[in-house]
ZADO-400771 format. One record per residue (C-alpha): x, y negated, z negated; residue in three letters. Coordinates in steps of 0.02 Angstrom, whole numbers, padded with zeros to 5 digits, always signed. Example, Ala and Ser with C-alpha at 12.3 -4.5 7.8 and 13.67 -1.06 7.14 Angstrom:
<sites>
+00615+00225-00390ALA/+00684+00053-00357SER/
</sites>
This chain:
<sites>
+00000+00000+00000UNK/+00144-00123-00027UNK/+00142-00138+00176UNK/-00014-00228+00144UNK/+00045-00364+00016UNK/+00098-00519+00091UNK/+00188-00645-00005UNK/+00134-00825+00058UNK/+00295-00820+00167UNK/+00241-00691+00252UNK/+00054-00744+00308UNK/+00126-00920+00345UNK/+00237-00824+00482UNK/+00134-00702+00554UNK/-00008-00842+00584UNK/+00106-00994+00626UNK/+00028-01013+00814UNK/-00140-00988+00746UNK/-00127-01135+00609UNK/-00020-01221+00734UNK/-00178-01243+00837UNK/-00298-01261+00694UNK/-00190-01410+00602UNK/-00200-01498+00787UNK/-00365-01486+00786UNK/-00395-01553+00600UNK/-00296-01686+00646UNK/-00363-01735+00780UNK/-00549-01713+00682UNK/-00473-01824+00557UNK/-00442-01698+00408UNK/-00319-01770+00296UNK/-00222-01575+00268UNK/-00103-01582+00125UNK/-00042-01399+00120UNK/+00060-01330-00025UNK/+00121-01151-00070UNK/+00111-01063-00220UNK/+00240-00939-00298UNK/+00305-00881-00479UNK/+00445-00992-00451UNK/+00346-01147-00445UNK/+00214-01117-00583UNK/+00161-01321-00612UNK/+00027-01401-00520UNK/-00116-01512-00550UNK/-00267-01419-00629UNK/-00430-01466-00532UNK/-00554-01334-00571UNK/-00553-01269-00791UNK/-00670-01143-00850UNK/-00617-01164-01054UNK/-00708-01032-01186UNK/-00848-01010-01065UNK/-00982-00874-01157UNK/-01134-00840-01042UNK/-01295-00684-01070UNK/-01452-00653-00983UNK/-01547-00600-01141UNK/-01443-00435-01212UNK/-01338-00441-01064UNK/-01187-00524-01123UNK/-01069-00584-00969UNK/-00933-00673-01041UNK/-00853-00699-01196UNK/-00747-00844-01229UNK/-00697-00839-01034UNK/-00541-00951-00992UNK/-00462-00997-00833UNK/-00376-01134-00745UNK/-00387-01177-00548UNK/-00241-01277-00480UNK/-00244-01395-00337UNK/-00206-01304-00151UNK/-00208-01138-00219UNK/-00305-00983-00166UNK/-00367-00895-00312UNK/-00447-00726-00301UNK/-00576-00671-00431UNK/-00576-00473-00437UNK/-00668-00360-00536UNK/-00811-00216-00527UNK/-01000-00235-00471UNK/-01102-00335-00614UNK/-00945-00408-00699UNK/-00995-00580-00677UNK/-00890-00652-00531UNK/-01030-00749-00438UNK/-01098-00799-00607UNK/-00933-00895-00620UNK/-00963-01000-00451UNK/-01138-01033-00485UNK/-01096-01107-00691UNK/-00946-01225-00595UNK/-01078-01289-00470UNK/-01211-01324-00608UNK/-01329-01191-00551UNK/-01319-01093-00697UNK/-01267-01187-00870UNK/-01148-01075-00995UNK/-01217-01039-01146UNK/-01058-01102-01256UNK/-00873-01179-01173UNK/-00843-01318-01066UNK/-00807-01312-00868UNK/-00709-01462-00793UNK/-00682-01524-00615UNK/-00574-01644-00553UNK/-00550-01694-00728UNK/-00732-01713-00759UNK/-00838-01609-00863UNK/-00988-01527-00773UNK/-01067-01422-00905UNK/-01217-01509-00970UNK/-01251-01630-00825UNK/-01426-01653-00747UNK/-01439-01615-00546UNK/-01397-01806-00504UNK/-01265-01806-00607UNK/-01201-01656-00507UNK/-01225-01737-00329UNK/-01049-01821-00327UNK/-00956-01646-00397UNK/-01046-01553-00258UNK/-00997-01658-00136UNK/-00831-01620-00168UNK/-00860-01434-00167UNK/-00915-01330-00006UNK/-00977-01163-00034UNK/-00968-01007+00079UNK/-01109-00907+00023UNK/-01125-00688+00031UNK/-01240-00701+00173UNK/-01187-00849+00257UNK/-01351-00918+00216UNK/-01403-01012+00407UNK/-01549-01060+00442UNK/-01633-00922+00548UNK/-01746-01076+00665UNK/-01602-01195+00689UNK/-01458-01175+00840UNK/-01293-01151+00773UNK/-01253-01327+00817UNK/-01403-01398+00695UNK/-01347-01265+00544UNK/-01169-01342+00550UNK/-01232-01524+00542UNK/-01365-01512+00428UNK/-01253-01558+00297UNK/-01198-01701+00394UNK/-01385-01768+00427UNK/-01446-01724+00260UNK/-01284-01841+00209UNK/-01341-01982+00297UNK/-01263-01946+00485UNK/-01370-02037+00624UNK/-01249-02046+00771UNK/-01294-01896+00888UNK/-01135-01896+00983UNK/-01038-01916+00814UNK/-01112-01779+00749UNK/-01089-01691+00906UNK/-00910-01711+00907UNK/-00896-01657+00733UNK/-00984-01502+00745UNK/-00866-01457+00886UNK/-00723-01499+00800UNK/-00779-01382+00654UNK/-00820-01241+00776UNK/-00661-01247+00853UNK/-00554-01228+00695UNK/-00670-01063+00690UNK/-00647-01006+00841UNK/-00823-01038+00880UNK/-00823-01189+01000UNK/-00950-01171+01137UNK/-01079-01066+01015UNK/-01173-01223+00985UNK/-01335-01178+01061UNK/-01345-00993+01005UNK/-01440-00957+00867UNK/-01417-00849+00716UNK/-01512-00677+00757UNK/-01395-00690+00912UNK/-01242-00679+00818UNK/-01131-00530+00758UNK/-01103-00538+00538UNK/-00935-00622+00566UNK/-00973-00738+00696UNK/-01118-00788+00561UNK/-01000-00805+00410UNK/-00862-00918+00543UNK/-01022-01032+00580UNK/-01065-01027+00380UNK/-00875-01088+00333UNK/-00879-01205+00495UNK/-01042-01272+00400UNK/-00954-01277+00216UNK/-00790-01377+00303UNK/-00899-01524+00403UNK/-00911-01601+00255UNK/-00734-01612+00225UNK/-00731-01543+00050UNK/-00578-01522-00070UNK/-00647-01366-00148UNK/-00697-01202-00055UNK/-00777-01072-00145UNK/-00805-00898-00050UNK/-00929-00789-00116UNK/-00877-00593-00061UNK/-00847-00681+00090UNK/-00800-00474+00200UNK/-00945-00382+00139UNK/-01052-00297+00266UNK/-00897-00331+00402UNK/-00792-00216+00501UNK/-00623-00209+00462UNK/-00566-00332+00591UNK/-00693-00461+00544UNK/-00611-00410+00359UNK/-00456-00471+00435UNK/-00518-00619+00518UNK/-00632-00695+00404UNK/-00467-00657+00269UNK/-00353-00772+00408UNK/-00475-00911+00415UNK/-00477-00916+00210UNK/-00274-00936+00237UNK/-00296-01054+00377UNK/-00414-01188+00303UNK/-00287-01187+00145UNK/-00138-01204+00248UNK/-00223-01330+00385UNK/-00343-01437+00264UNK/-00238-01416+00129UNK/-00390-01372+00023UNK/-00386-01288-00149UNK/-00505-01111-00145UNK/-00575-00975-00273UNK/-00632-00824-00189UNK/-00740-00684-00264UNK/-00721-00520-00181UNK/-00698-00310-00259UNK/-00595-00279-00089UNK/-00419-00294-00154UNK/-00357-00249+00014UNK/-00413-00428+00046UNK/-00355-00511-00113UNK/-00189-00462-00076UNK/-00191-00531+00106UNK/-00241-00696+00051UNK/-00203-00737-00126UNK/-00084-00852-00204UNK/-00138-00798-00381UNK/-00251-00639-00430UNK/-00363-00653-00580UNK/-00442-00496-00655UNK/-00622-00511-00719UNK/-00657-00358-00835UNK/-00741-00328-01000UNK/-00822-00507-01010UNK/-00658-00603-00962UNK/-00513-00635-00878UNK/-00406-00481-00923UNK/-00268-00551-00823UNK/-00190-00676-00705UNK/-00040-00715-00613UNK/+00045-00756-00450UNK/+00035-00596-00307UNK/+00204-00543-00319UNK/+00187-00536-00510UNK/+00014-00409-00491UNK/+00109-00242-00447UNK/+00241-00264-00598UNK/+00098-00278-00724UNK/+00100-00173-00881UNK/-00096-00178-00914UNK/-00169-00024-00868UNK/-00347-00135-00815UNK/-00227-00218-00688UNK/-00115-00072-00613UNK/-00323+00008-00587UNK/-00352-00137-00512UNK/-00197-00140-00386UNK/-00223+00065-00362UNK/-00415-00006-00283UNK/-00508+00080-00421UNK/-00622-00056-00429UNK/-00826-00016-00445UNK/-00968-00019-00555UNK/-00872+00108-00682UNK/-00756-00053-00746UNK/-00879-00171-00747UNK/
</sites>
């Protein structure tokens, strides 16, 4: 398996022409891209996202426990753990949709726990959000799904949303898609137009939700390159939530291990296959499933 386990030297080479390309075209789109690389050897760098002694139950179902973790700026993190362990739960407390029952959750140096839904609205905008199933509109073109954000923002120029939505596409791969619509479109071509959707808005926070499940292996892989890409290219900071740790390992700068109400461990990727915790080394073996959640 250690084949598999790219260090973030290795992805940077082995996709150069493809981000080549992509940071052109975010340029040119006007992203501001301020990529930076994460290793053990460089372990300090602005905290954006906190989750601090975050306890959270639905009735006798208790999902966390005094749950701590910190999100640094530019980073990919990867949330593992089993089915039911809470790793969506996580993504839905940071955006406000669910409130934690005790603990505190900060972004960009502001707390969000406790605030009402228009006291969210400016911490959202700064956060886009790849959802499971993509989540498109099934009656809108694949052209109005990407810009709804943008109209529902305020966006009346037709040909500046135009060029925008092409713009997105293209760092997708999905230029010239515009006027398909979403029943006509395979499960990755529906999670590209989803992330193409998530990036109009230019956000500084991406958050994936099991962003490869239901996909064929070489969506796997692609969808798993574009979650490198928009790092390296927009220079944006991202927690993804997966069980595949195939995946994790492709695209992580650090790996943190959700099990038994918590984060049972958390490090940089070339740090995960020297751990002594038994949880972990399970973890890295892919014995990952309902049985250690």
């Amino acid at each position: 398996m250690t084949s598999e386990h790219q260090t973030p030297g290795d992805r940077r080479s082995r996709s150069r022409t493809s981000a080549d390309e992509r940071r052109a075209v975010a340029r040119a789109a006007g992203f501001e891209a301020a990529p930076r690389r994460h290793s053990s050897n460089h372990p300090d760098f602005e905290p954006v996202l906190v989750f601090e002694d975050v306890w959270k139950a639905f009735g006798k179902n208790i999902i966390y426990e005094g749950l701590n973790l910190t999100v640094t700026r530019g980073e990919v993190l990867t949330i593992v753990g089993g089915s039911g362990t809470g790793k969506s739960v996580l993504l839905k407390c940071l955006l406000g949709l669910l409130q934690p029952d005790q603990g505190r959750i900060f972004a960009f140096g502001q707390e969000v726990t406790g605030r009402s839904e228009a006291q969210m609205l400016p911490i959202r905008q700064r956060v886009g959000m790849l959802f499971q199933g993509a989540a498109l509109f099934d009656s809108m073109s694949v052209a109005e799904n990407v810009a709804w954000p943008l109209v529902s923002r305020g966006w009346t120029n037709r040909q500046r949303i135009a060029d925008k939505v092409e713009q997105v596409l293209t760092l997708v791969d999905l230029n010239g898609m515009q006027r398909r619509m979403p029943a006509d479109l395979s499960g990755g071509m529906r999670k590209r137009v989803g992330l193409a959707r998530t990036i109009a808005m230019e956000p500084e926070v991406i958050l994936y939700d099991e962003p490869t499940t239901g996909l064929d292996p070489s969506n796997i892989k692609m969808i798993d390159q574009l979650v490198v890409d928009m790092q390296e290219v927009l220079g944006v900071t991202s927690i993804v939530v997966t069980h595949d740790m195939e995946s994790a390992f492709r695209i992580s700068d650090r790996i943190a291990v959700l099990y038994n109400k918590g984060i049972e461990w958390a490090g940089y990727q070339d740090e995960i296959e020297s751990a002594e915790n038994p949880i972990v080394r399970d973890f890295v073996a892919g014995n990952v499933g309902t049985s250690v959640g």
